[in-house]
C-alpha positions as CSV (number, residue, x, y, z in Angstrom):
1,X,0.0,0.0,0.0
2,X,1.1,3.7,-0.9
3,X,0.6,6.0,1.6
4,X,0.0,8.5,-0.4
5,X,-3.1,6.7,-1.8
6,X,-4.7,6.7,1.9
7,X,-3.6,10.1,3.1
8,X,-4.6,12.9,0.8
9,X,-7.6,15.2,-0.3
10,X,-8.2,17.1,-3.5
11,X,-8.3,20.9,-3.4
12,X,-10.5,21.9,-6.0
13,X,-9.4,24.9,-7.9
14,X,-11.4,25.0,-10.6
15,X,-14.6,24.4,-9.4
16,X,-15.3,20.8,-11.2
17,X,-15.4,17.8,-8.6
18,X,-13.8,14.9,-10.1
19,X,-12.6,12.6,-7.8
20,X,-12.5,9.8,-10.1
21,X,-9.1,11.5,-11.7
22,X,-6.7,12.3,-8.5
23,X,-4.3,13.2,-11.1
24,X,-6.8,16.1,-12.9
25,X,-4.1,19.0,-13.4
26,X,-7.4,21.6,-12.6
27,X,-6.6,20.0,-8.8
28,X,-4.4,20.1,-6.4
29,X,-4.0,16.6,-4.2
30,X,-3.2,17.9,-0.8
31,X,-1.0,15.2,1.3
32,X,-3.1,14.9,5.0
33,X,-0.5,12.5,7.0
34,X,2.8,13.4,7.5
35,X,6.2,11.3,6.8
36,X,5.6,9.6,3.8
37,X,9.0,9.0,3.6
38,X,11.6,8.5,6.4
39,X,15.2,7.6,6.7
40,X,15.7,4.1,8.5
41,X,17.9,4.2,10.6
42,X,17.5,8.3,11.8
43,X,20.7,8.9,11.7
44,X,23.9,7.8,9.8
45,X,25.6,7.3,13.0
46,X,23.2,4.3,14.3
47,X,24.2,1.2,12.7
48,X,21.7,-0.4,10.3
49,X,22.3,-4.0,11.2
50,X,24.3,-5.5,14.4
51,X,24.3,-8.2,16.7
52,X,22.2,-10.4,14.5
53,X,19.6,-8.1,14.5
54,X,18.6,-4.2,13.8
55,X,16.9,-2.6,10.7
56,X,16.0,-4.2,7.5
57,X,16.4,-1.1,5.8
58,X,19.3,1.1,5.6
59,X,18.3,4.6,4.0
60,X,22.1,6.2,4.2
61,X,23.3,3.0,1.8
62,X,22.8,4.9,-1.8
63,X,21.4,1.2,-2.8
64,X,18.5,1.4,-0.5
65,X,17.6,5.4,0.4
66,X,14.1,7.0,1.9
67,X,12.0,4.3,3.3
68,X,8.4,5.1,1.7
69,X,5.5,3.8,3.8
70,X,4.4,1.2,3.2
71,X,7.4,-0.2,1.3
72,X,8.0,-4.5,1.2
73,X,11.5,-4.9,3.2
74,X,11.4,-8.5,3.1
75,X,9.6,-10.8,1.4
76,X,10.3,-14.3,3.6
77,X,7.9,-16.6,2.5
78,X,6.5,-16.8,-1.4
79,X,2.8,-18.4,-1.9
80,X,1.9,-21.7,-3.0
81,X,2.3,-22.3,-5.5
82,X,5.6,-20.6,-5.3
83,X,5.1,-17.1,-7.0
84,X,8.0,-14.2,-5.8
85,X,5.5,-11.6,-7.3
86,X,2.8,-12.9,-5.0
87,X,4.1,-13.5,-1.2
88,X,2.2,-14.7,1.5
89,X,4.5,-12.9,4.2
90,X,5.9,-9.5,4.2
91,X,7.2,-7.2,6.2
92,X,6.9,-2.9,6.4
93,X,7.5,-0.4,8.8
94,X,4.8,1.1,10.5
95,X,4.5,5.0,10.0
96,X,4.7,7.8,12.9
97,X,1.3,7.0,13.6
98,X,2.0,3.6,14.3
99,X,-0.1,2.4,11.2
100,X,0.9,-0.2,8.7
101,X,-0.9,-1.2,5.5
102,X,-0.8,-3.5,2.9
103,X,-2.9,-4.8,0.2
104,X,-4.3,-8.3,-0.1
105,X,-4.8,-9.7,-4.3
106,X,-8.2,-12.0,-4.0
107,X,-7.5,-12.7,-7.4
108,X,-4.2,-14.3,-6.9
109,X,-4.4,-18.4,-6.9
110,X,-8.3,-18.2,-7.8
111,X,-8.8,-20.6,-10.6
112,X,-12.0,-19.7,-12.4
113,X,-12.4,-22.9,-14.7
114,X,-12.0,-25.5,-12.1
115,X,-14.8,-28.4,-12.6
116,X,-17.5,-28.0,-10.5
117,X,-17.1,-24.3,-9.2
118,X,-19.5,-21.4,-10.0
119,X,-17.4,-20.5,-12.6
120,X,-17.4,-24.0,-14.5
121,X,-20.9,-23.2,-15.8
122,X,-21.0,-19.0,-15.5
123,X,-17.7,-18.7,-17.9
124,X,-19.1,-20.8,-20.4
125,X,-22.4,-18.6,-20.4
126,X,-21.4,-15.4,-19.0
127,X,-25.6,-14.5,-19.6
128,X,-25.4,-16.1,-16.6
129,X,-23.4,-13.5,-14.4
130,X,-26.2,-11.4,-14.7
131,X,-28.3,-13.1,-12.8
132,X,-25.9,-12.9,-9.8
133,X,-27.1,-11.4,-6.8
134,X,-25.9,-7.6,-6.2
135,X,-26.4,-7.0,-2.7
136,X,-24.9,-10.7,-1.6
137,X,-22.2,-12.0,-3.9
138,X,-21.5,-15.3,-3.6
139,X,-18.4,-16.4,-1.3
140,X,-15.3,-17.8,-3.4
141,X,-12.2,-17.8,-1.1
142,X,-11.1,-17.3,2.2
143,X,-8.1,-15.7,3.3
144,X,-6.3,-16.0,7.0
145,X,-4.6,-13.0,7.9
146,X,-2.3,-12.5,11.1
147,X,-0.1,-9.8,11.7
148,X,3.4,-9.7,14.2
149,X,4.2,-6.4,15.7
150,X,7.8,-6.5,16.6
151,X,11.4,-4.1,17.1
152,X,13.7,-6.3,16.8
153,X,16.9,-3.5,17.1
154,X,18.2,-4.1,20.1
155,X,15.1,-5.8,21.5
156,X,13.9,-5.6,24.8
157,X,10.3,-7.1,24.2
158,X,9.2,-10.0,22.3
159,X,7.4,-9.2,19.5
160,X,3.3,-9.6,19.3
161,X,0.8,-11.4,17.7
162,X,-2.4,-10.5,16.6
163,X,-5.3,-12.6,16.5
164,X,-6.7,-14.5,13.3
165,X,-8.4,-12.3,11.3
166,X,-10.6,-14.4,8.2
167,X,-11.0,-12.9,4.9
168,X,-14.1,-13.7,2.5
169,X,-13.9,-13.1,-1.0
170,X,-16.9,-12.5,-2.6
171,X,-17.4,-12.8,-6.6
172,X,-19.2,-9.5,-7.6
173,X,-18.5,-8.9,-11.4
174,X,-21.5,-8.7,-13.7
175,X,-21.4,-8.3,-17.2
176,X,-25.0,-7.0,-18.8
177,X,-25.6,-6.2,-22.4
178,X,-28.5,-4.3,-23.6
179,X,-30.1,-3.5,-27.1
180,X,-32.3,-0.8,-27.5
181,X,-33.7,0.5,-30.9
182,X,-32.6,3.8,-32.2
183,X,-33.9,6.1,-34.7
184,X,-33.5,4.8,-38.5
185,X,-30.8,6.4,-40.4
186,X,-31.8,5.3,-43.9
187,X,-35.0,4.7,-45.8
188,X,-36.2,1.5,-45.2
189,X,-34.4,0.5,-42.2
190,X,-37.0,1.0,-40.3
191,X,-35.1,-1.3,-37.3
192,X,-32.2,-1.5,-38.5
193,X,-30.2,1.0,-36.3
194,X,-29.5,-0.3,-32.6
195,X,-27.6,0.8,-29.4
196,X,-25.9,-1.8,-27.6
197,X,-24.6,-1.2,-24.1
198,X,-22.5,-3.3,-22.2
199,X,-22.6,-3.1,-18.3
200,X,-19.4,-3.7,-16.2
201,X,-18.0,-4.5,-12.7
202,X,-15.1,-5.9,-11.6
203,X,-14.8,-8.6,-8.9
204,X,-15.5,-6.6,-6.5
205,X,-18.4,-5.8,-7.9
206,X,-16.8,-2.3,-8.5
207,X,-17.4,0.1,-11.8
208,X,-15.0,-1.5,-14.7
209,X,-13.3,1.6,-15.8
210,X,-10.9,1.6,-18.5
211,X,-11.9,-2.1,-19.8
212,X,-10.7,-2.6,-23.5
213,X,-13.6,-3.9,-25.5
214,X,-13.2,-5.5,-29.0
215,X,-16.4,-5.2,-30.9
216,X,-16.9,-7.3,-33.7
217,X,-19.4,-8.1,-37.0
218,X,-18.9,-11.7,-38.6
219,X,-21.2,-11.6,-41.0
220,X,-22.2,-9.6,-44.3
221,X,-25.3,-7.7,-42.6
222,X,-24.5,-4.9,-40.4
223,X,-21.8,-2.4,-40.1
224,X,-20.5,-0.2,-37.1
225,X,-21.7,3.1,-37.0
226,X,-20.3,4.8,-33.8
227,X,-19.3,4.4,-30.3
228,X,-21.0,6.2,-26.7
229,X,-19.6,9.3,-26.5
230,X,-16.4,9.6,-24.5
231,X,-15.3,5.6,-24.8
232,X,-12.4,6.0,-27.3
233,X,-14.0,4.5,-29.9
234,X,-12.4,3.4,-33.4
235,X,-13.4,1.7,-36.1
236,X,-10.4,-0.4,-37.2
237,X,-11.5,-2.0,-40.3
238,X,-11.8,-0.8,-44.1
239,X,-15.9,-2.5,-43.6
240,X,-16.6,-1.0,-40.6
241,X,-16.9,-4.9,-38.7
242,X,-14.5,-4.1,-36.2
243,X,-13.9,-1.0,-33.5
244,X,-12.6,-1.0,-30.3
245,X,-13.7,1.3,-27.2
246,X,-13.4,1.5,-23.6
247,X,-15.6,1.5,-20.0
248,X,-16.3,5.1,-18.4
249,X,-18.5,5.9,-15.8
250,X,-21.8,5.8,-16.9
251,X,-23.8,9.4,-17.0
252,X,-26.7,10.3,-14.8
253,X,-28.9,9.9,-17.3
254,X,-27.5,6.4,-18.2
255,X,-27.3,5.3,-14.9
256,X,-31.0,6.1,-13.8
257,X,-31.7,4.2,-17.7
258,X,-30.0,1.2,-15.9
259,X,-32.2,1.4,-12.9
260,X,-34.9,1.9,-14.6
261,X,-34.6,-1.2,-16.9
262,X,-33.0,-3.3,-14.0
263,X,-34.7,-2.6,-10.9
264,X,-31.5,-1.3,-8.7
265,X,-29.1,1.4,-8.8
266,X,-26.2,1.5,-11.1
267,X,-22.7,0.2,-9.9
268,X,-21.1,0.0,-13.2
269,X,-19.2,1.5,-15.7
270,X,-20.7,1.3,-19.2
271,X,-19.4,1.2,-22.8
272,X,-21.6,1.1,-26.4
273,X,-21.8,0.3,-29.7
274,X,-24.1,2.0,-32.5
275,X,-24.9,-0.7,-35.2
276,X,-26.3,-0.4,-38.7
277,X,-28.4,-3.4,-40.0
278,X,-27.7,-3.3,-43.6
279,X,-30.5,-6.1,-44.5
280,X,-33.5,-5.6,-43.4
281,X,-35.3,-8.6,-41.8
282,X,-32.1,-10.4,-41.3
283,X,-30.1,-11.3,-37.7
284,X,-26.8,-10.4,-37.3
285,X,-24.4,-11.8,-34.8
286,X,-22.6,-9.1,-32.3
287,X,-19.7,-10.4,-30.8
288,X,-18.2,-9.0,-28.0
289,X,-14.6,-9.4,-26.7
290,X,-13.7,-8.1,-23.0
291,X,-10.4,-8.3,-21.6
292,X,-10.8,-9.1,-17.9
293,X,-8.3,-9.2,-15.4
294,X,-9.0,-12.3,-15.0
295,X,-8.7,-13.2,-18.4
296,X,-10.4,-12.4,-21.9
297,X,-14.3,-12.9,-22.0
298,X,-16.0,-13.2,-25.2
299,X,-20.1,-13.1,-25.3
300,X,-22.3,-13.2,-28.5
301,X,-25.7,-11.4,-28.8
302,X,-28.0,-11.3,-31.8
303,X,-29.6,-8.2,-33.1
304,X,-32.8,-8.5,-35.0
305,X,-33.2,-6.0,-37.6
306,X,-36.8,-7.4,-37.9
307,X,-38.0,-6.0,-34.8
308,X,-37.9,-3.5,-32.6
309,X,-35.6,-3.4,-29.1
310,X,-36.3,-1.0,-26.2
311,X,-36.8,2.4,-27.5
312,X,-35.3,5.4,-25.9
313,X,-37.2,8.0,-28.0
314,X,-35.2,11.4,-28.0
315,X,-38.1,14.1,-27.9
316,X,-37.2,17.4,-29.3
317,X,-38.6,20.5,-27.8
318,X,-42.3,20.8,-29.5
319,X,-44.6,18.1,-30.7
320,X,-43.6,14.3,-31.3
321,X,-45.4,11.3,-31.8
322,X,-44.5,7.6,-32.4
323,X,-45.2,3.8,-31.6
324,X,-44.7,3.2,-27.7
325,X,-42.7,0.0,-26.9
326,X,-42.7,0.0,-23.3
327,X,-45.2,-1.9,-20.9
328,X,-48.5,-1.4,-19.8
329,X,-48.5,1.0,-16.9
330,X,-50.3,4.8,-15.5
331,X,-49.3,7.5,-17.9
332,X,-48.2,9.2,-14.6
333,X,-45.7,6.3,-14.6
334,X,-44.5,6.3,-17.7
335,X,-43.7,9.7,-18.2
336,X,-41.9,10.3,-14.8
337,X,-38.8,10.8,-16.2
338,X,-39.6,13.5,-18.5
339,X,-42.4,14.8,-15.9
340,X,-40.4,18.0,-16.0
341,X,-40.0,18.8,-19.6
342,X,-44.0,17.2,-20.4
343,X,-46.5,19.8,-21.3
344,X,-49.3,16.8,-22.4
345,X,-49.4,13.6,-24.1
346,X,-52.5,12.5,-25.8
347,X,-53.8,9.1,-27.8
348,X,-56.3,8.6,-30.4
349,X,-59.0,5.2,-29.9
350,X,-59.7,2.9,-32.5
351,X,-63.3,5.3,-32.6
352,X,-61.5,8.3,-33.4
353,X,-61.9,9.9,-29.9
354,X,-59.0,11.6,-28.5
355,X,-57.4,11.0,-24.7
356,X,-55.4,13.3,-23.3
357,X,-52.5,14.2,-20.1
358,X,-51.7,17.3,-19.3
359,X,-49.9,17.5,-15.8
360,X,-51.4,20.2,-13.4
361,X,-54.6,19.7,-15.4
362,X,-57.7,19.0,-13.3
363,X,-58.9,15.2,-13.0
364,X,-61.8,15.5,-15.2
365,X,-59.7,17.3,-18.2
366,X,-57.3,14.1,-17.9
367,X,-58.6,10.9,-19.4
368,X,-55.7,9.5,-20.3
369,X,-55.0,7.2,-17.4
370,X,-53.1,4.3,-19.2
371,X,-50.7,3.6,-22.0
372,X,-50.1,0.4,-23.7
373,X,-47.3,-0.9,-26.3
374,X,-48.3,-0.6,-29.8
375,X,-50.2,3.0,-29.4
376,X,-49.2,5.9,-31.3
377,X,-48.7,9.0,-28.7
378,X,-48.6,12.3,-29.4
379,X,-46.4,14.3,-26.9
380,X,-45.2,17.8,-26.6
381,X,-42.6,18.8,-24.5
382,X,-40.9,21.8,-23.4
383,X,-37.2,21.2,-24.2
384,X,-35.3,18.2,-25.8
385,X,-35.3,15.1,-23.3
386,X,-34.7,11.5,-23.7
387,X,-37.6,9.4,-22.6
388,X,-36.5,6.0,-20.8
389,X,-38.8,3.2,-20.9
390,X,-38.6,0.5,-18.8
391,X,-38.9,-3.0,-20.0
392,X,-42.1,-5.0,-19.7
């Protein structure tokens, strides 16, 4: 562990909070904790090592200099299987505060294709991670942790143990992919353009940022049209079959699109693809390589330029009207993400009779109550918007 990633606090001097970026030039990291660095022994004068004992690090030998917390000094046992890069006994120097950190790697030694584990079936059909449990991840490894206080430099005291202190390590990573219809881009393509987004955690069930994804387009039917904004995106291919991109945090919008459509609140970090159907009323295979820690993961989903996905219609300012795909519920419901921006909705019945919404409207003006999938509404809306409907 780095001190320096414990003990600090961002000065914002430009009056944008990002603490995703310590490293923003627009802030200043401000250092919290003092001695970040030492010299070990004090003083030239004391000898680093006698009688057997004394200091495993000598700061006045050029080879070694400043001791920064919390810096390995020895390394005395490796794991098993033996692996120098991943020890399972070390040894630091606690600070002036009498703290001493490290970090423990659950990732280390955990084999994910072993027969019979969780991972025999969910690597196979990572659909499957999906339906993992957010709030309690299931348990994969256990780690003992005890830690010996001790000065052995001219020792008067015996060092100290702590007690046993156990470890779980919990499998949190899901990897979600959704499709939802976009607006067509060429005449008679009706469904032919579609968003995919791919959700991410790690295995911590933290937000994936900064995960290369491969996107790719076996076949002769579709082509890549663009990326989500701000995922480094490129098209790499003369056809337009292959781009690549990266996980960011997802935007507000995005995230309350995921909560929406999933039920609970966004923990991910989100990349997306923009894909052109380029024969209508025929599938086309998406594939999708991520490259884990863990290893490379490689999922396949089909888009049907057929029929429509989930539709996210973007409502400019004014009148709009269109087929809605989402599911039956109040109109109250469905429009409470755009509740702000909605001046009325209204519906016209198989009779001819027209239905309205208008919010702030009295109860008897309002006898639009419901809306259903397959209705054409008509809705007017102050400013542009994007209306997020949640899946049946």
């Amino acid at each position: 562990m780095d001190k320096g990633d414990v003990y600090y606090h961002l000065e914002d001097i430009d009056g944008v909070t990002n603490p995703f970026n310590p490293t923003d030039t627009k802030d200043t990291i401000l250092y919290t904790n003092p001695y970040y660095a030492t010299m070990i022994p004090a003083s030239s004068l004391i000898p680093a090592f006698i009688n057997n004992g004394g200091y495993d690090w000598n700061s006045w030998d050029a080879a070694y200099g400043p001791y920064d917390f919390w810096e390995f000094i020895n390394q005395p046992a490796q794991g098993i299987p033996d692996d120098p890069t991943h020890p399972t006994m070390v040894e630091v120097y606690s600070d002036n505060h009498g703290e001493a950190m490290v970090w423990l790697n659950g990732d280390w030694n955990l084999d994910t294709s072993a027969p019979g584990t969780m991972f025999d079936q969910i690597w196979k059909d990572w659909t499957e991670m999906a339906s993992l449990d957010p709030e309690n991840p299931p348990v994969v490894g256990n780690t003992t942790v005890v830690a010996t206080a001790d000065y052995p430099y001219l020792r008067k005291h015996q060092a100290m143990m702590s007690g046993e202190v156990e470890k779980a390590w919990t499998w949190g990573k899901e990897k979600i992919v959704d499709v939802f219809q976009l607006p067509p881009v060429e005449e008679g393509l009706e469904n032919g353009t579609k968003l995919v987004m791919v959700w991410l955690t790690d295995r911590d069930g933290m937000p994936a940022v900064g995960e290369e994804i491969i996107w790719q387009l076996p076949g002769n039917y579709a082509k890549i049209l663009g990326f989500l904004e701000d995922t480094d995106g490129v098209i790499t291919d003369s056809q337009a079959k292959v781009g690549t991109s990266v996980a960011r945090l997802p935007t507000d919008e995005e995230a309350a699109k995921f909560e929406l459509v999933h039920g609970y609140p966004c923990h991910h970090a989100v990349a997306g693809v923009v894909i052109l159907g380029t024969s209508p009323g025929v599938q086309s295979t998406l594939v999708i390589e991520m490259f884990e820690r863990e290893g490379v993961l490689i999922a396949a989903e089909t888009l049907d330029f057929e029929n429509e996905d989930m539709i996210d219609p973007e409502l400019t300012a004014g009148l709009n009207s269109g087929v809605y795909e989402g599911p039956v519920q109040s109109v109250v419901s469905a429009t409470s993400n755009i509740a702000n921006s909605l001046v009325a909705i209204w519906w016209q019945d198989s009779t001819g009779a027209w239905h309205a919404y208008q919010p702030g409207a009295p109860a008897w003006a309002n006898d639009l109550s419901e809306i259903a999938p397959g209705n054409v509404y008509w809705v007017n809306v102050s400013e542009n918007c994007n209306w997020v409907w949640e899946l049946s």
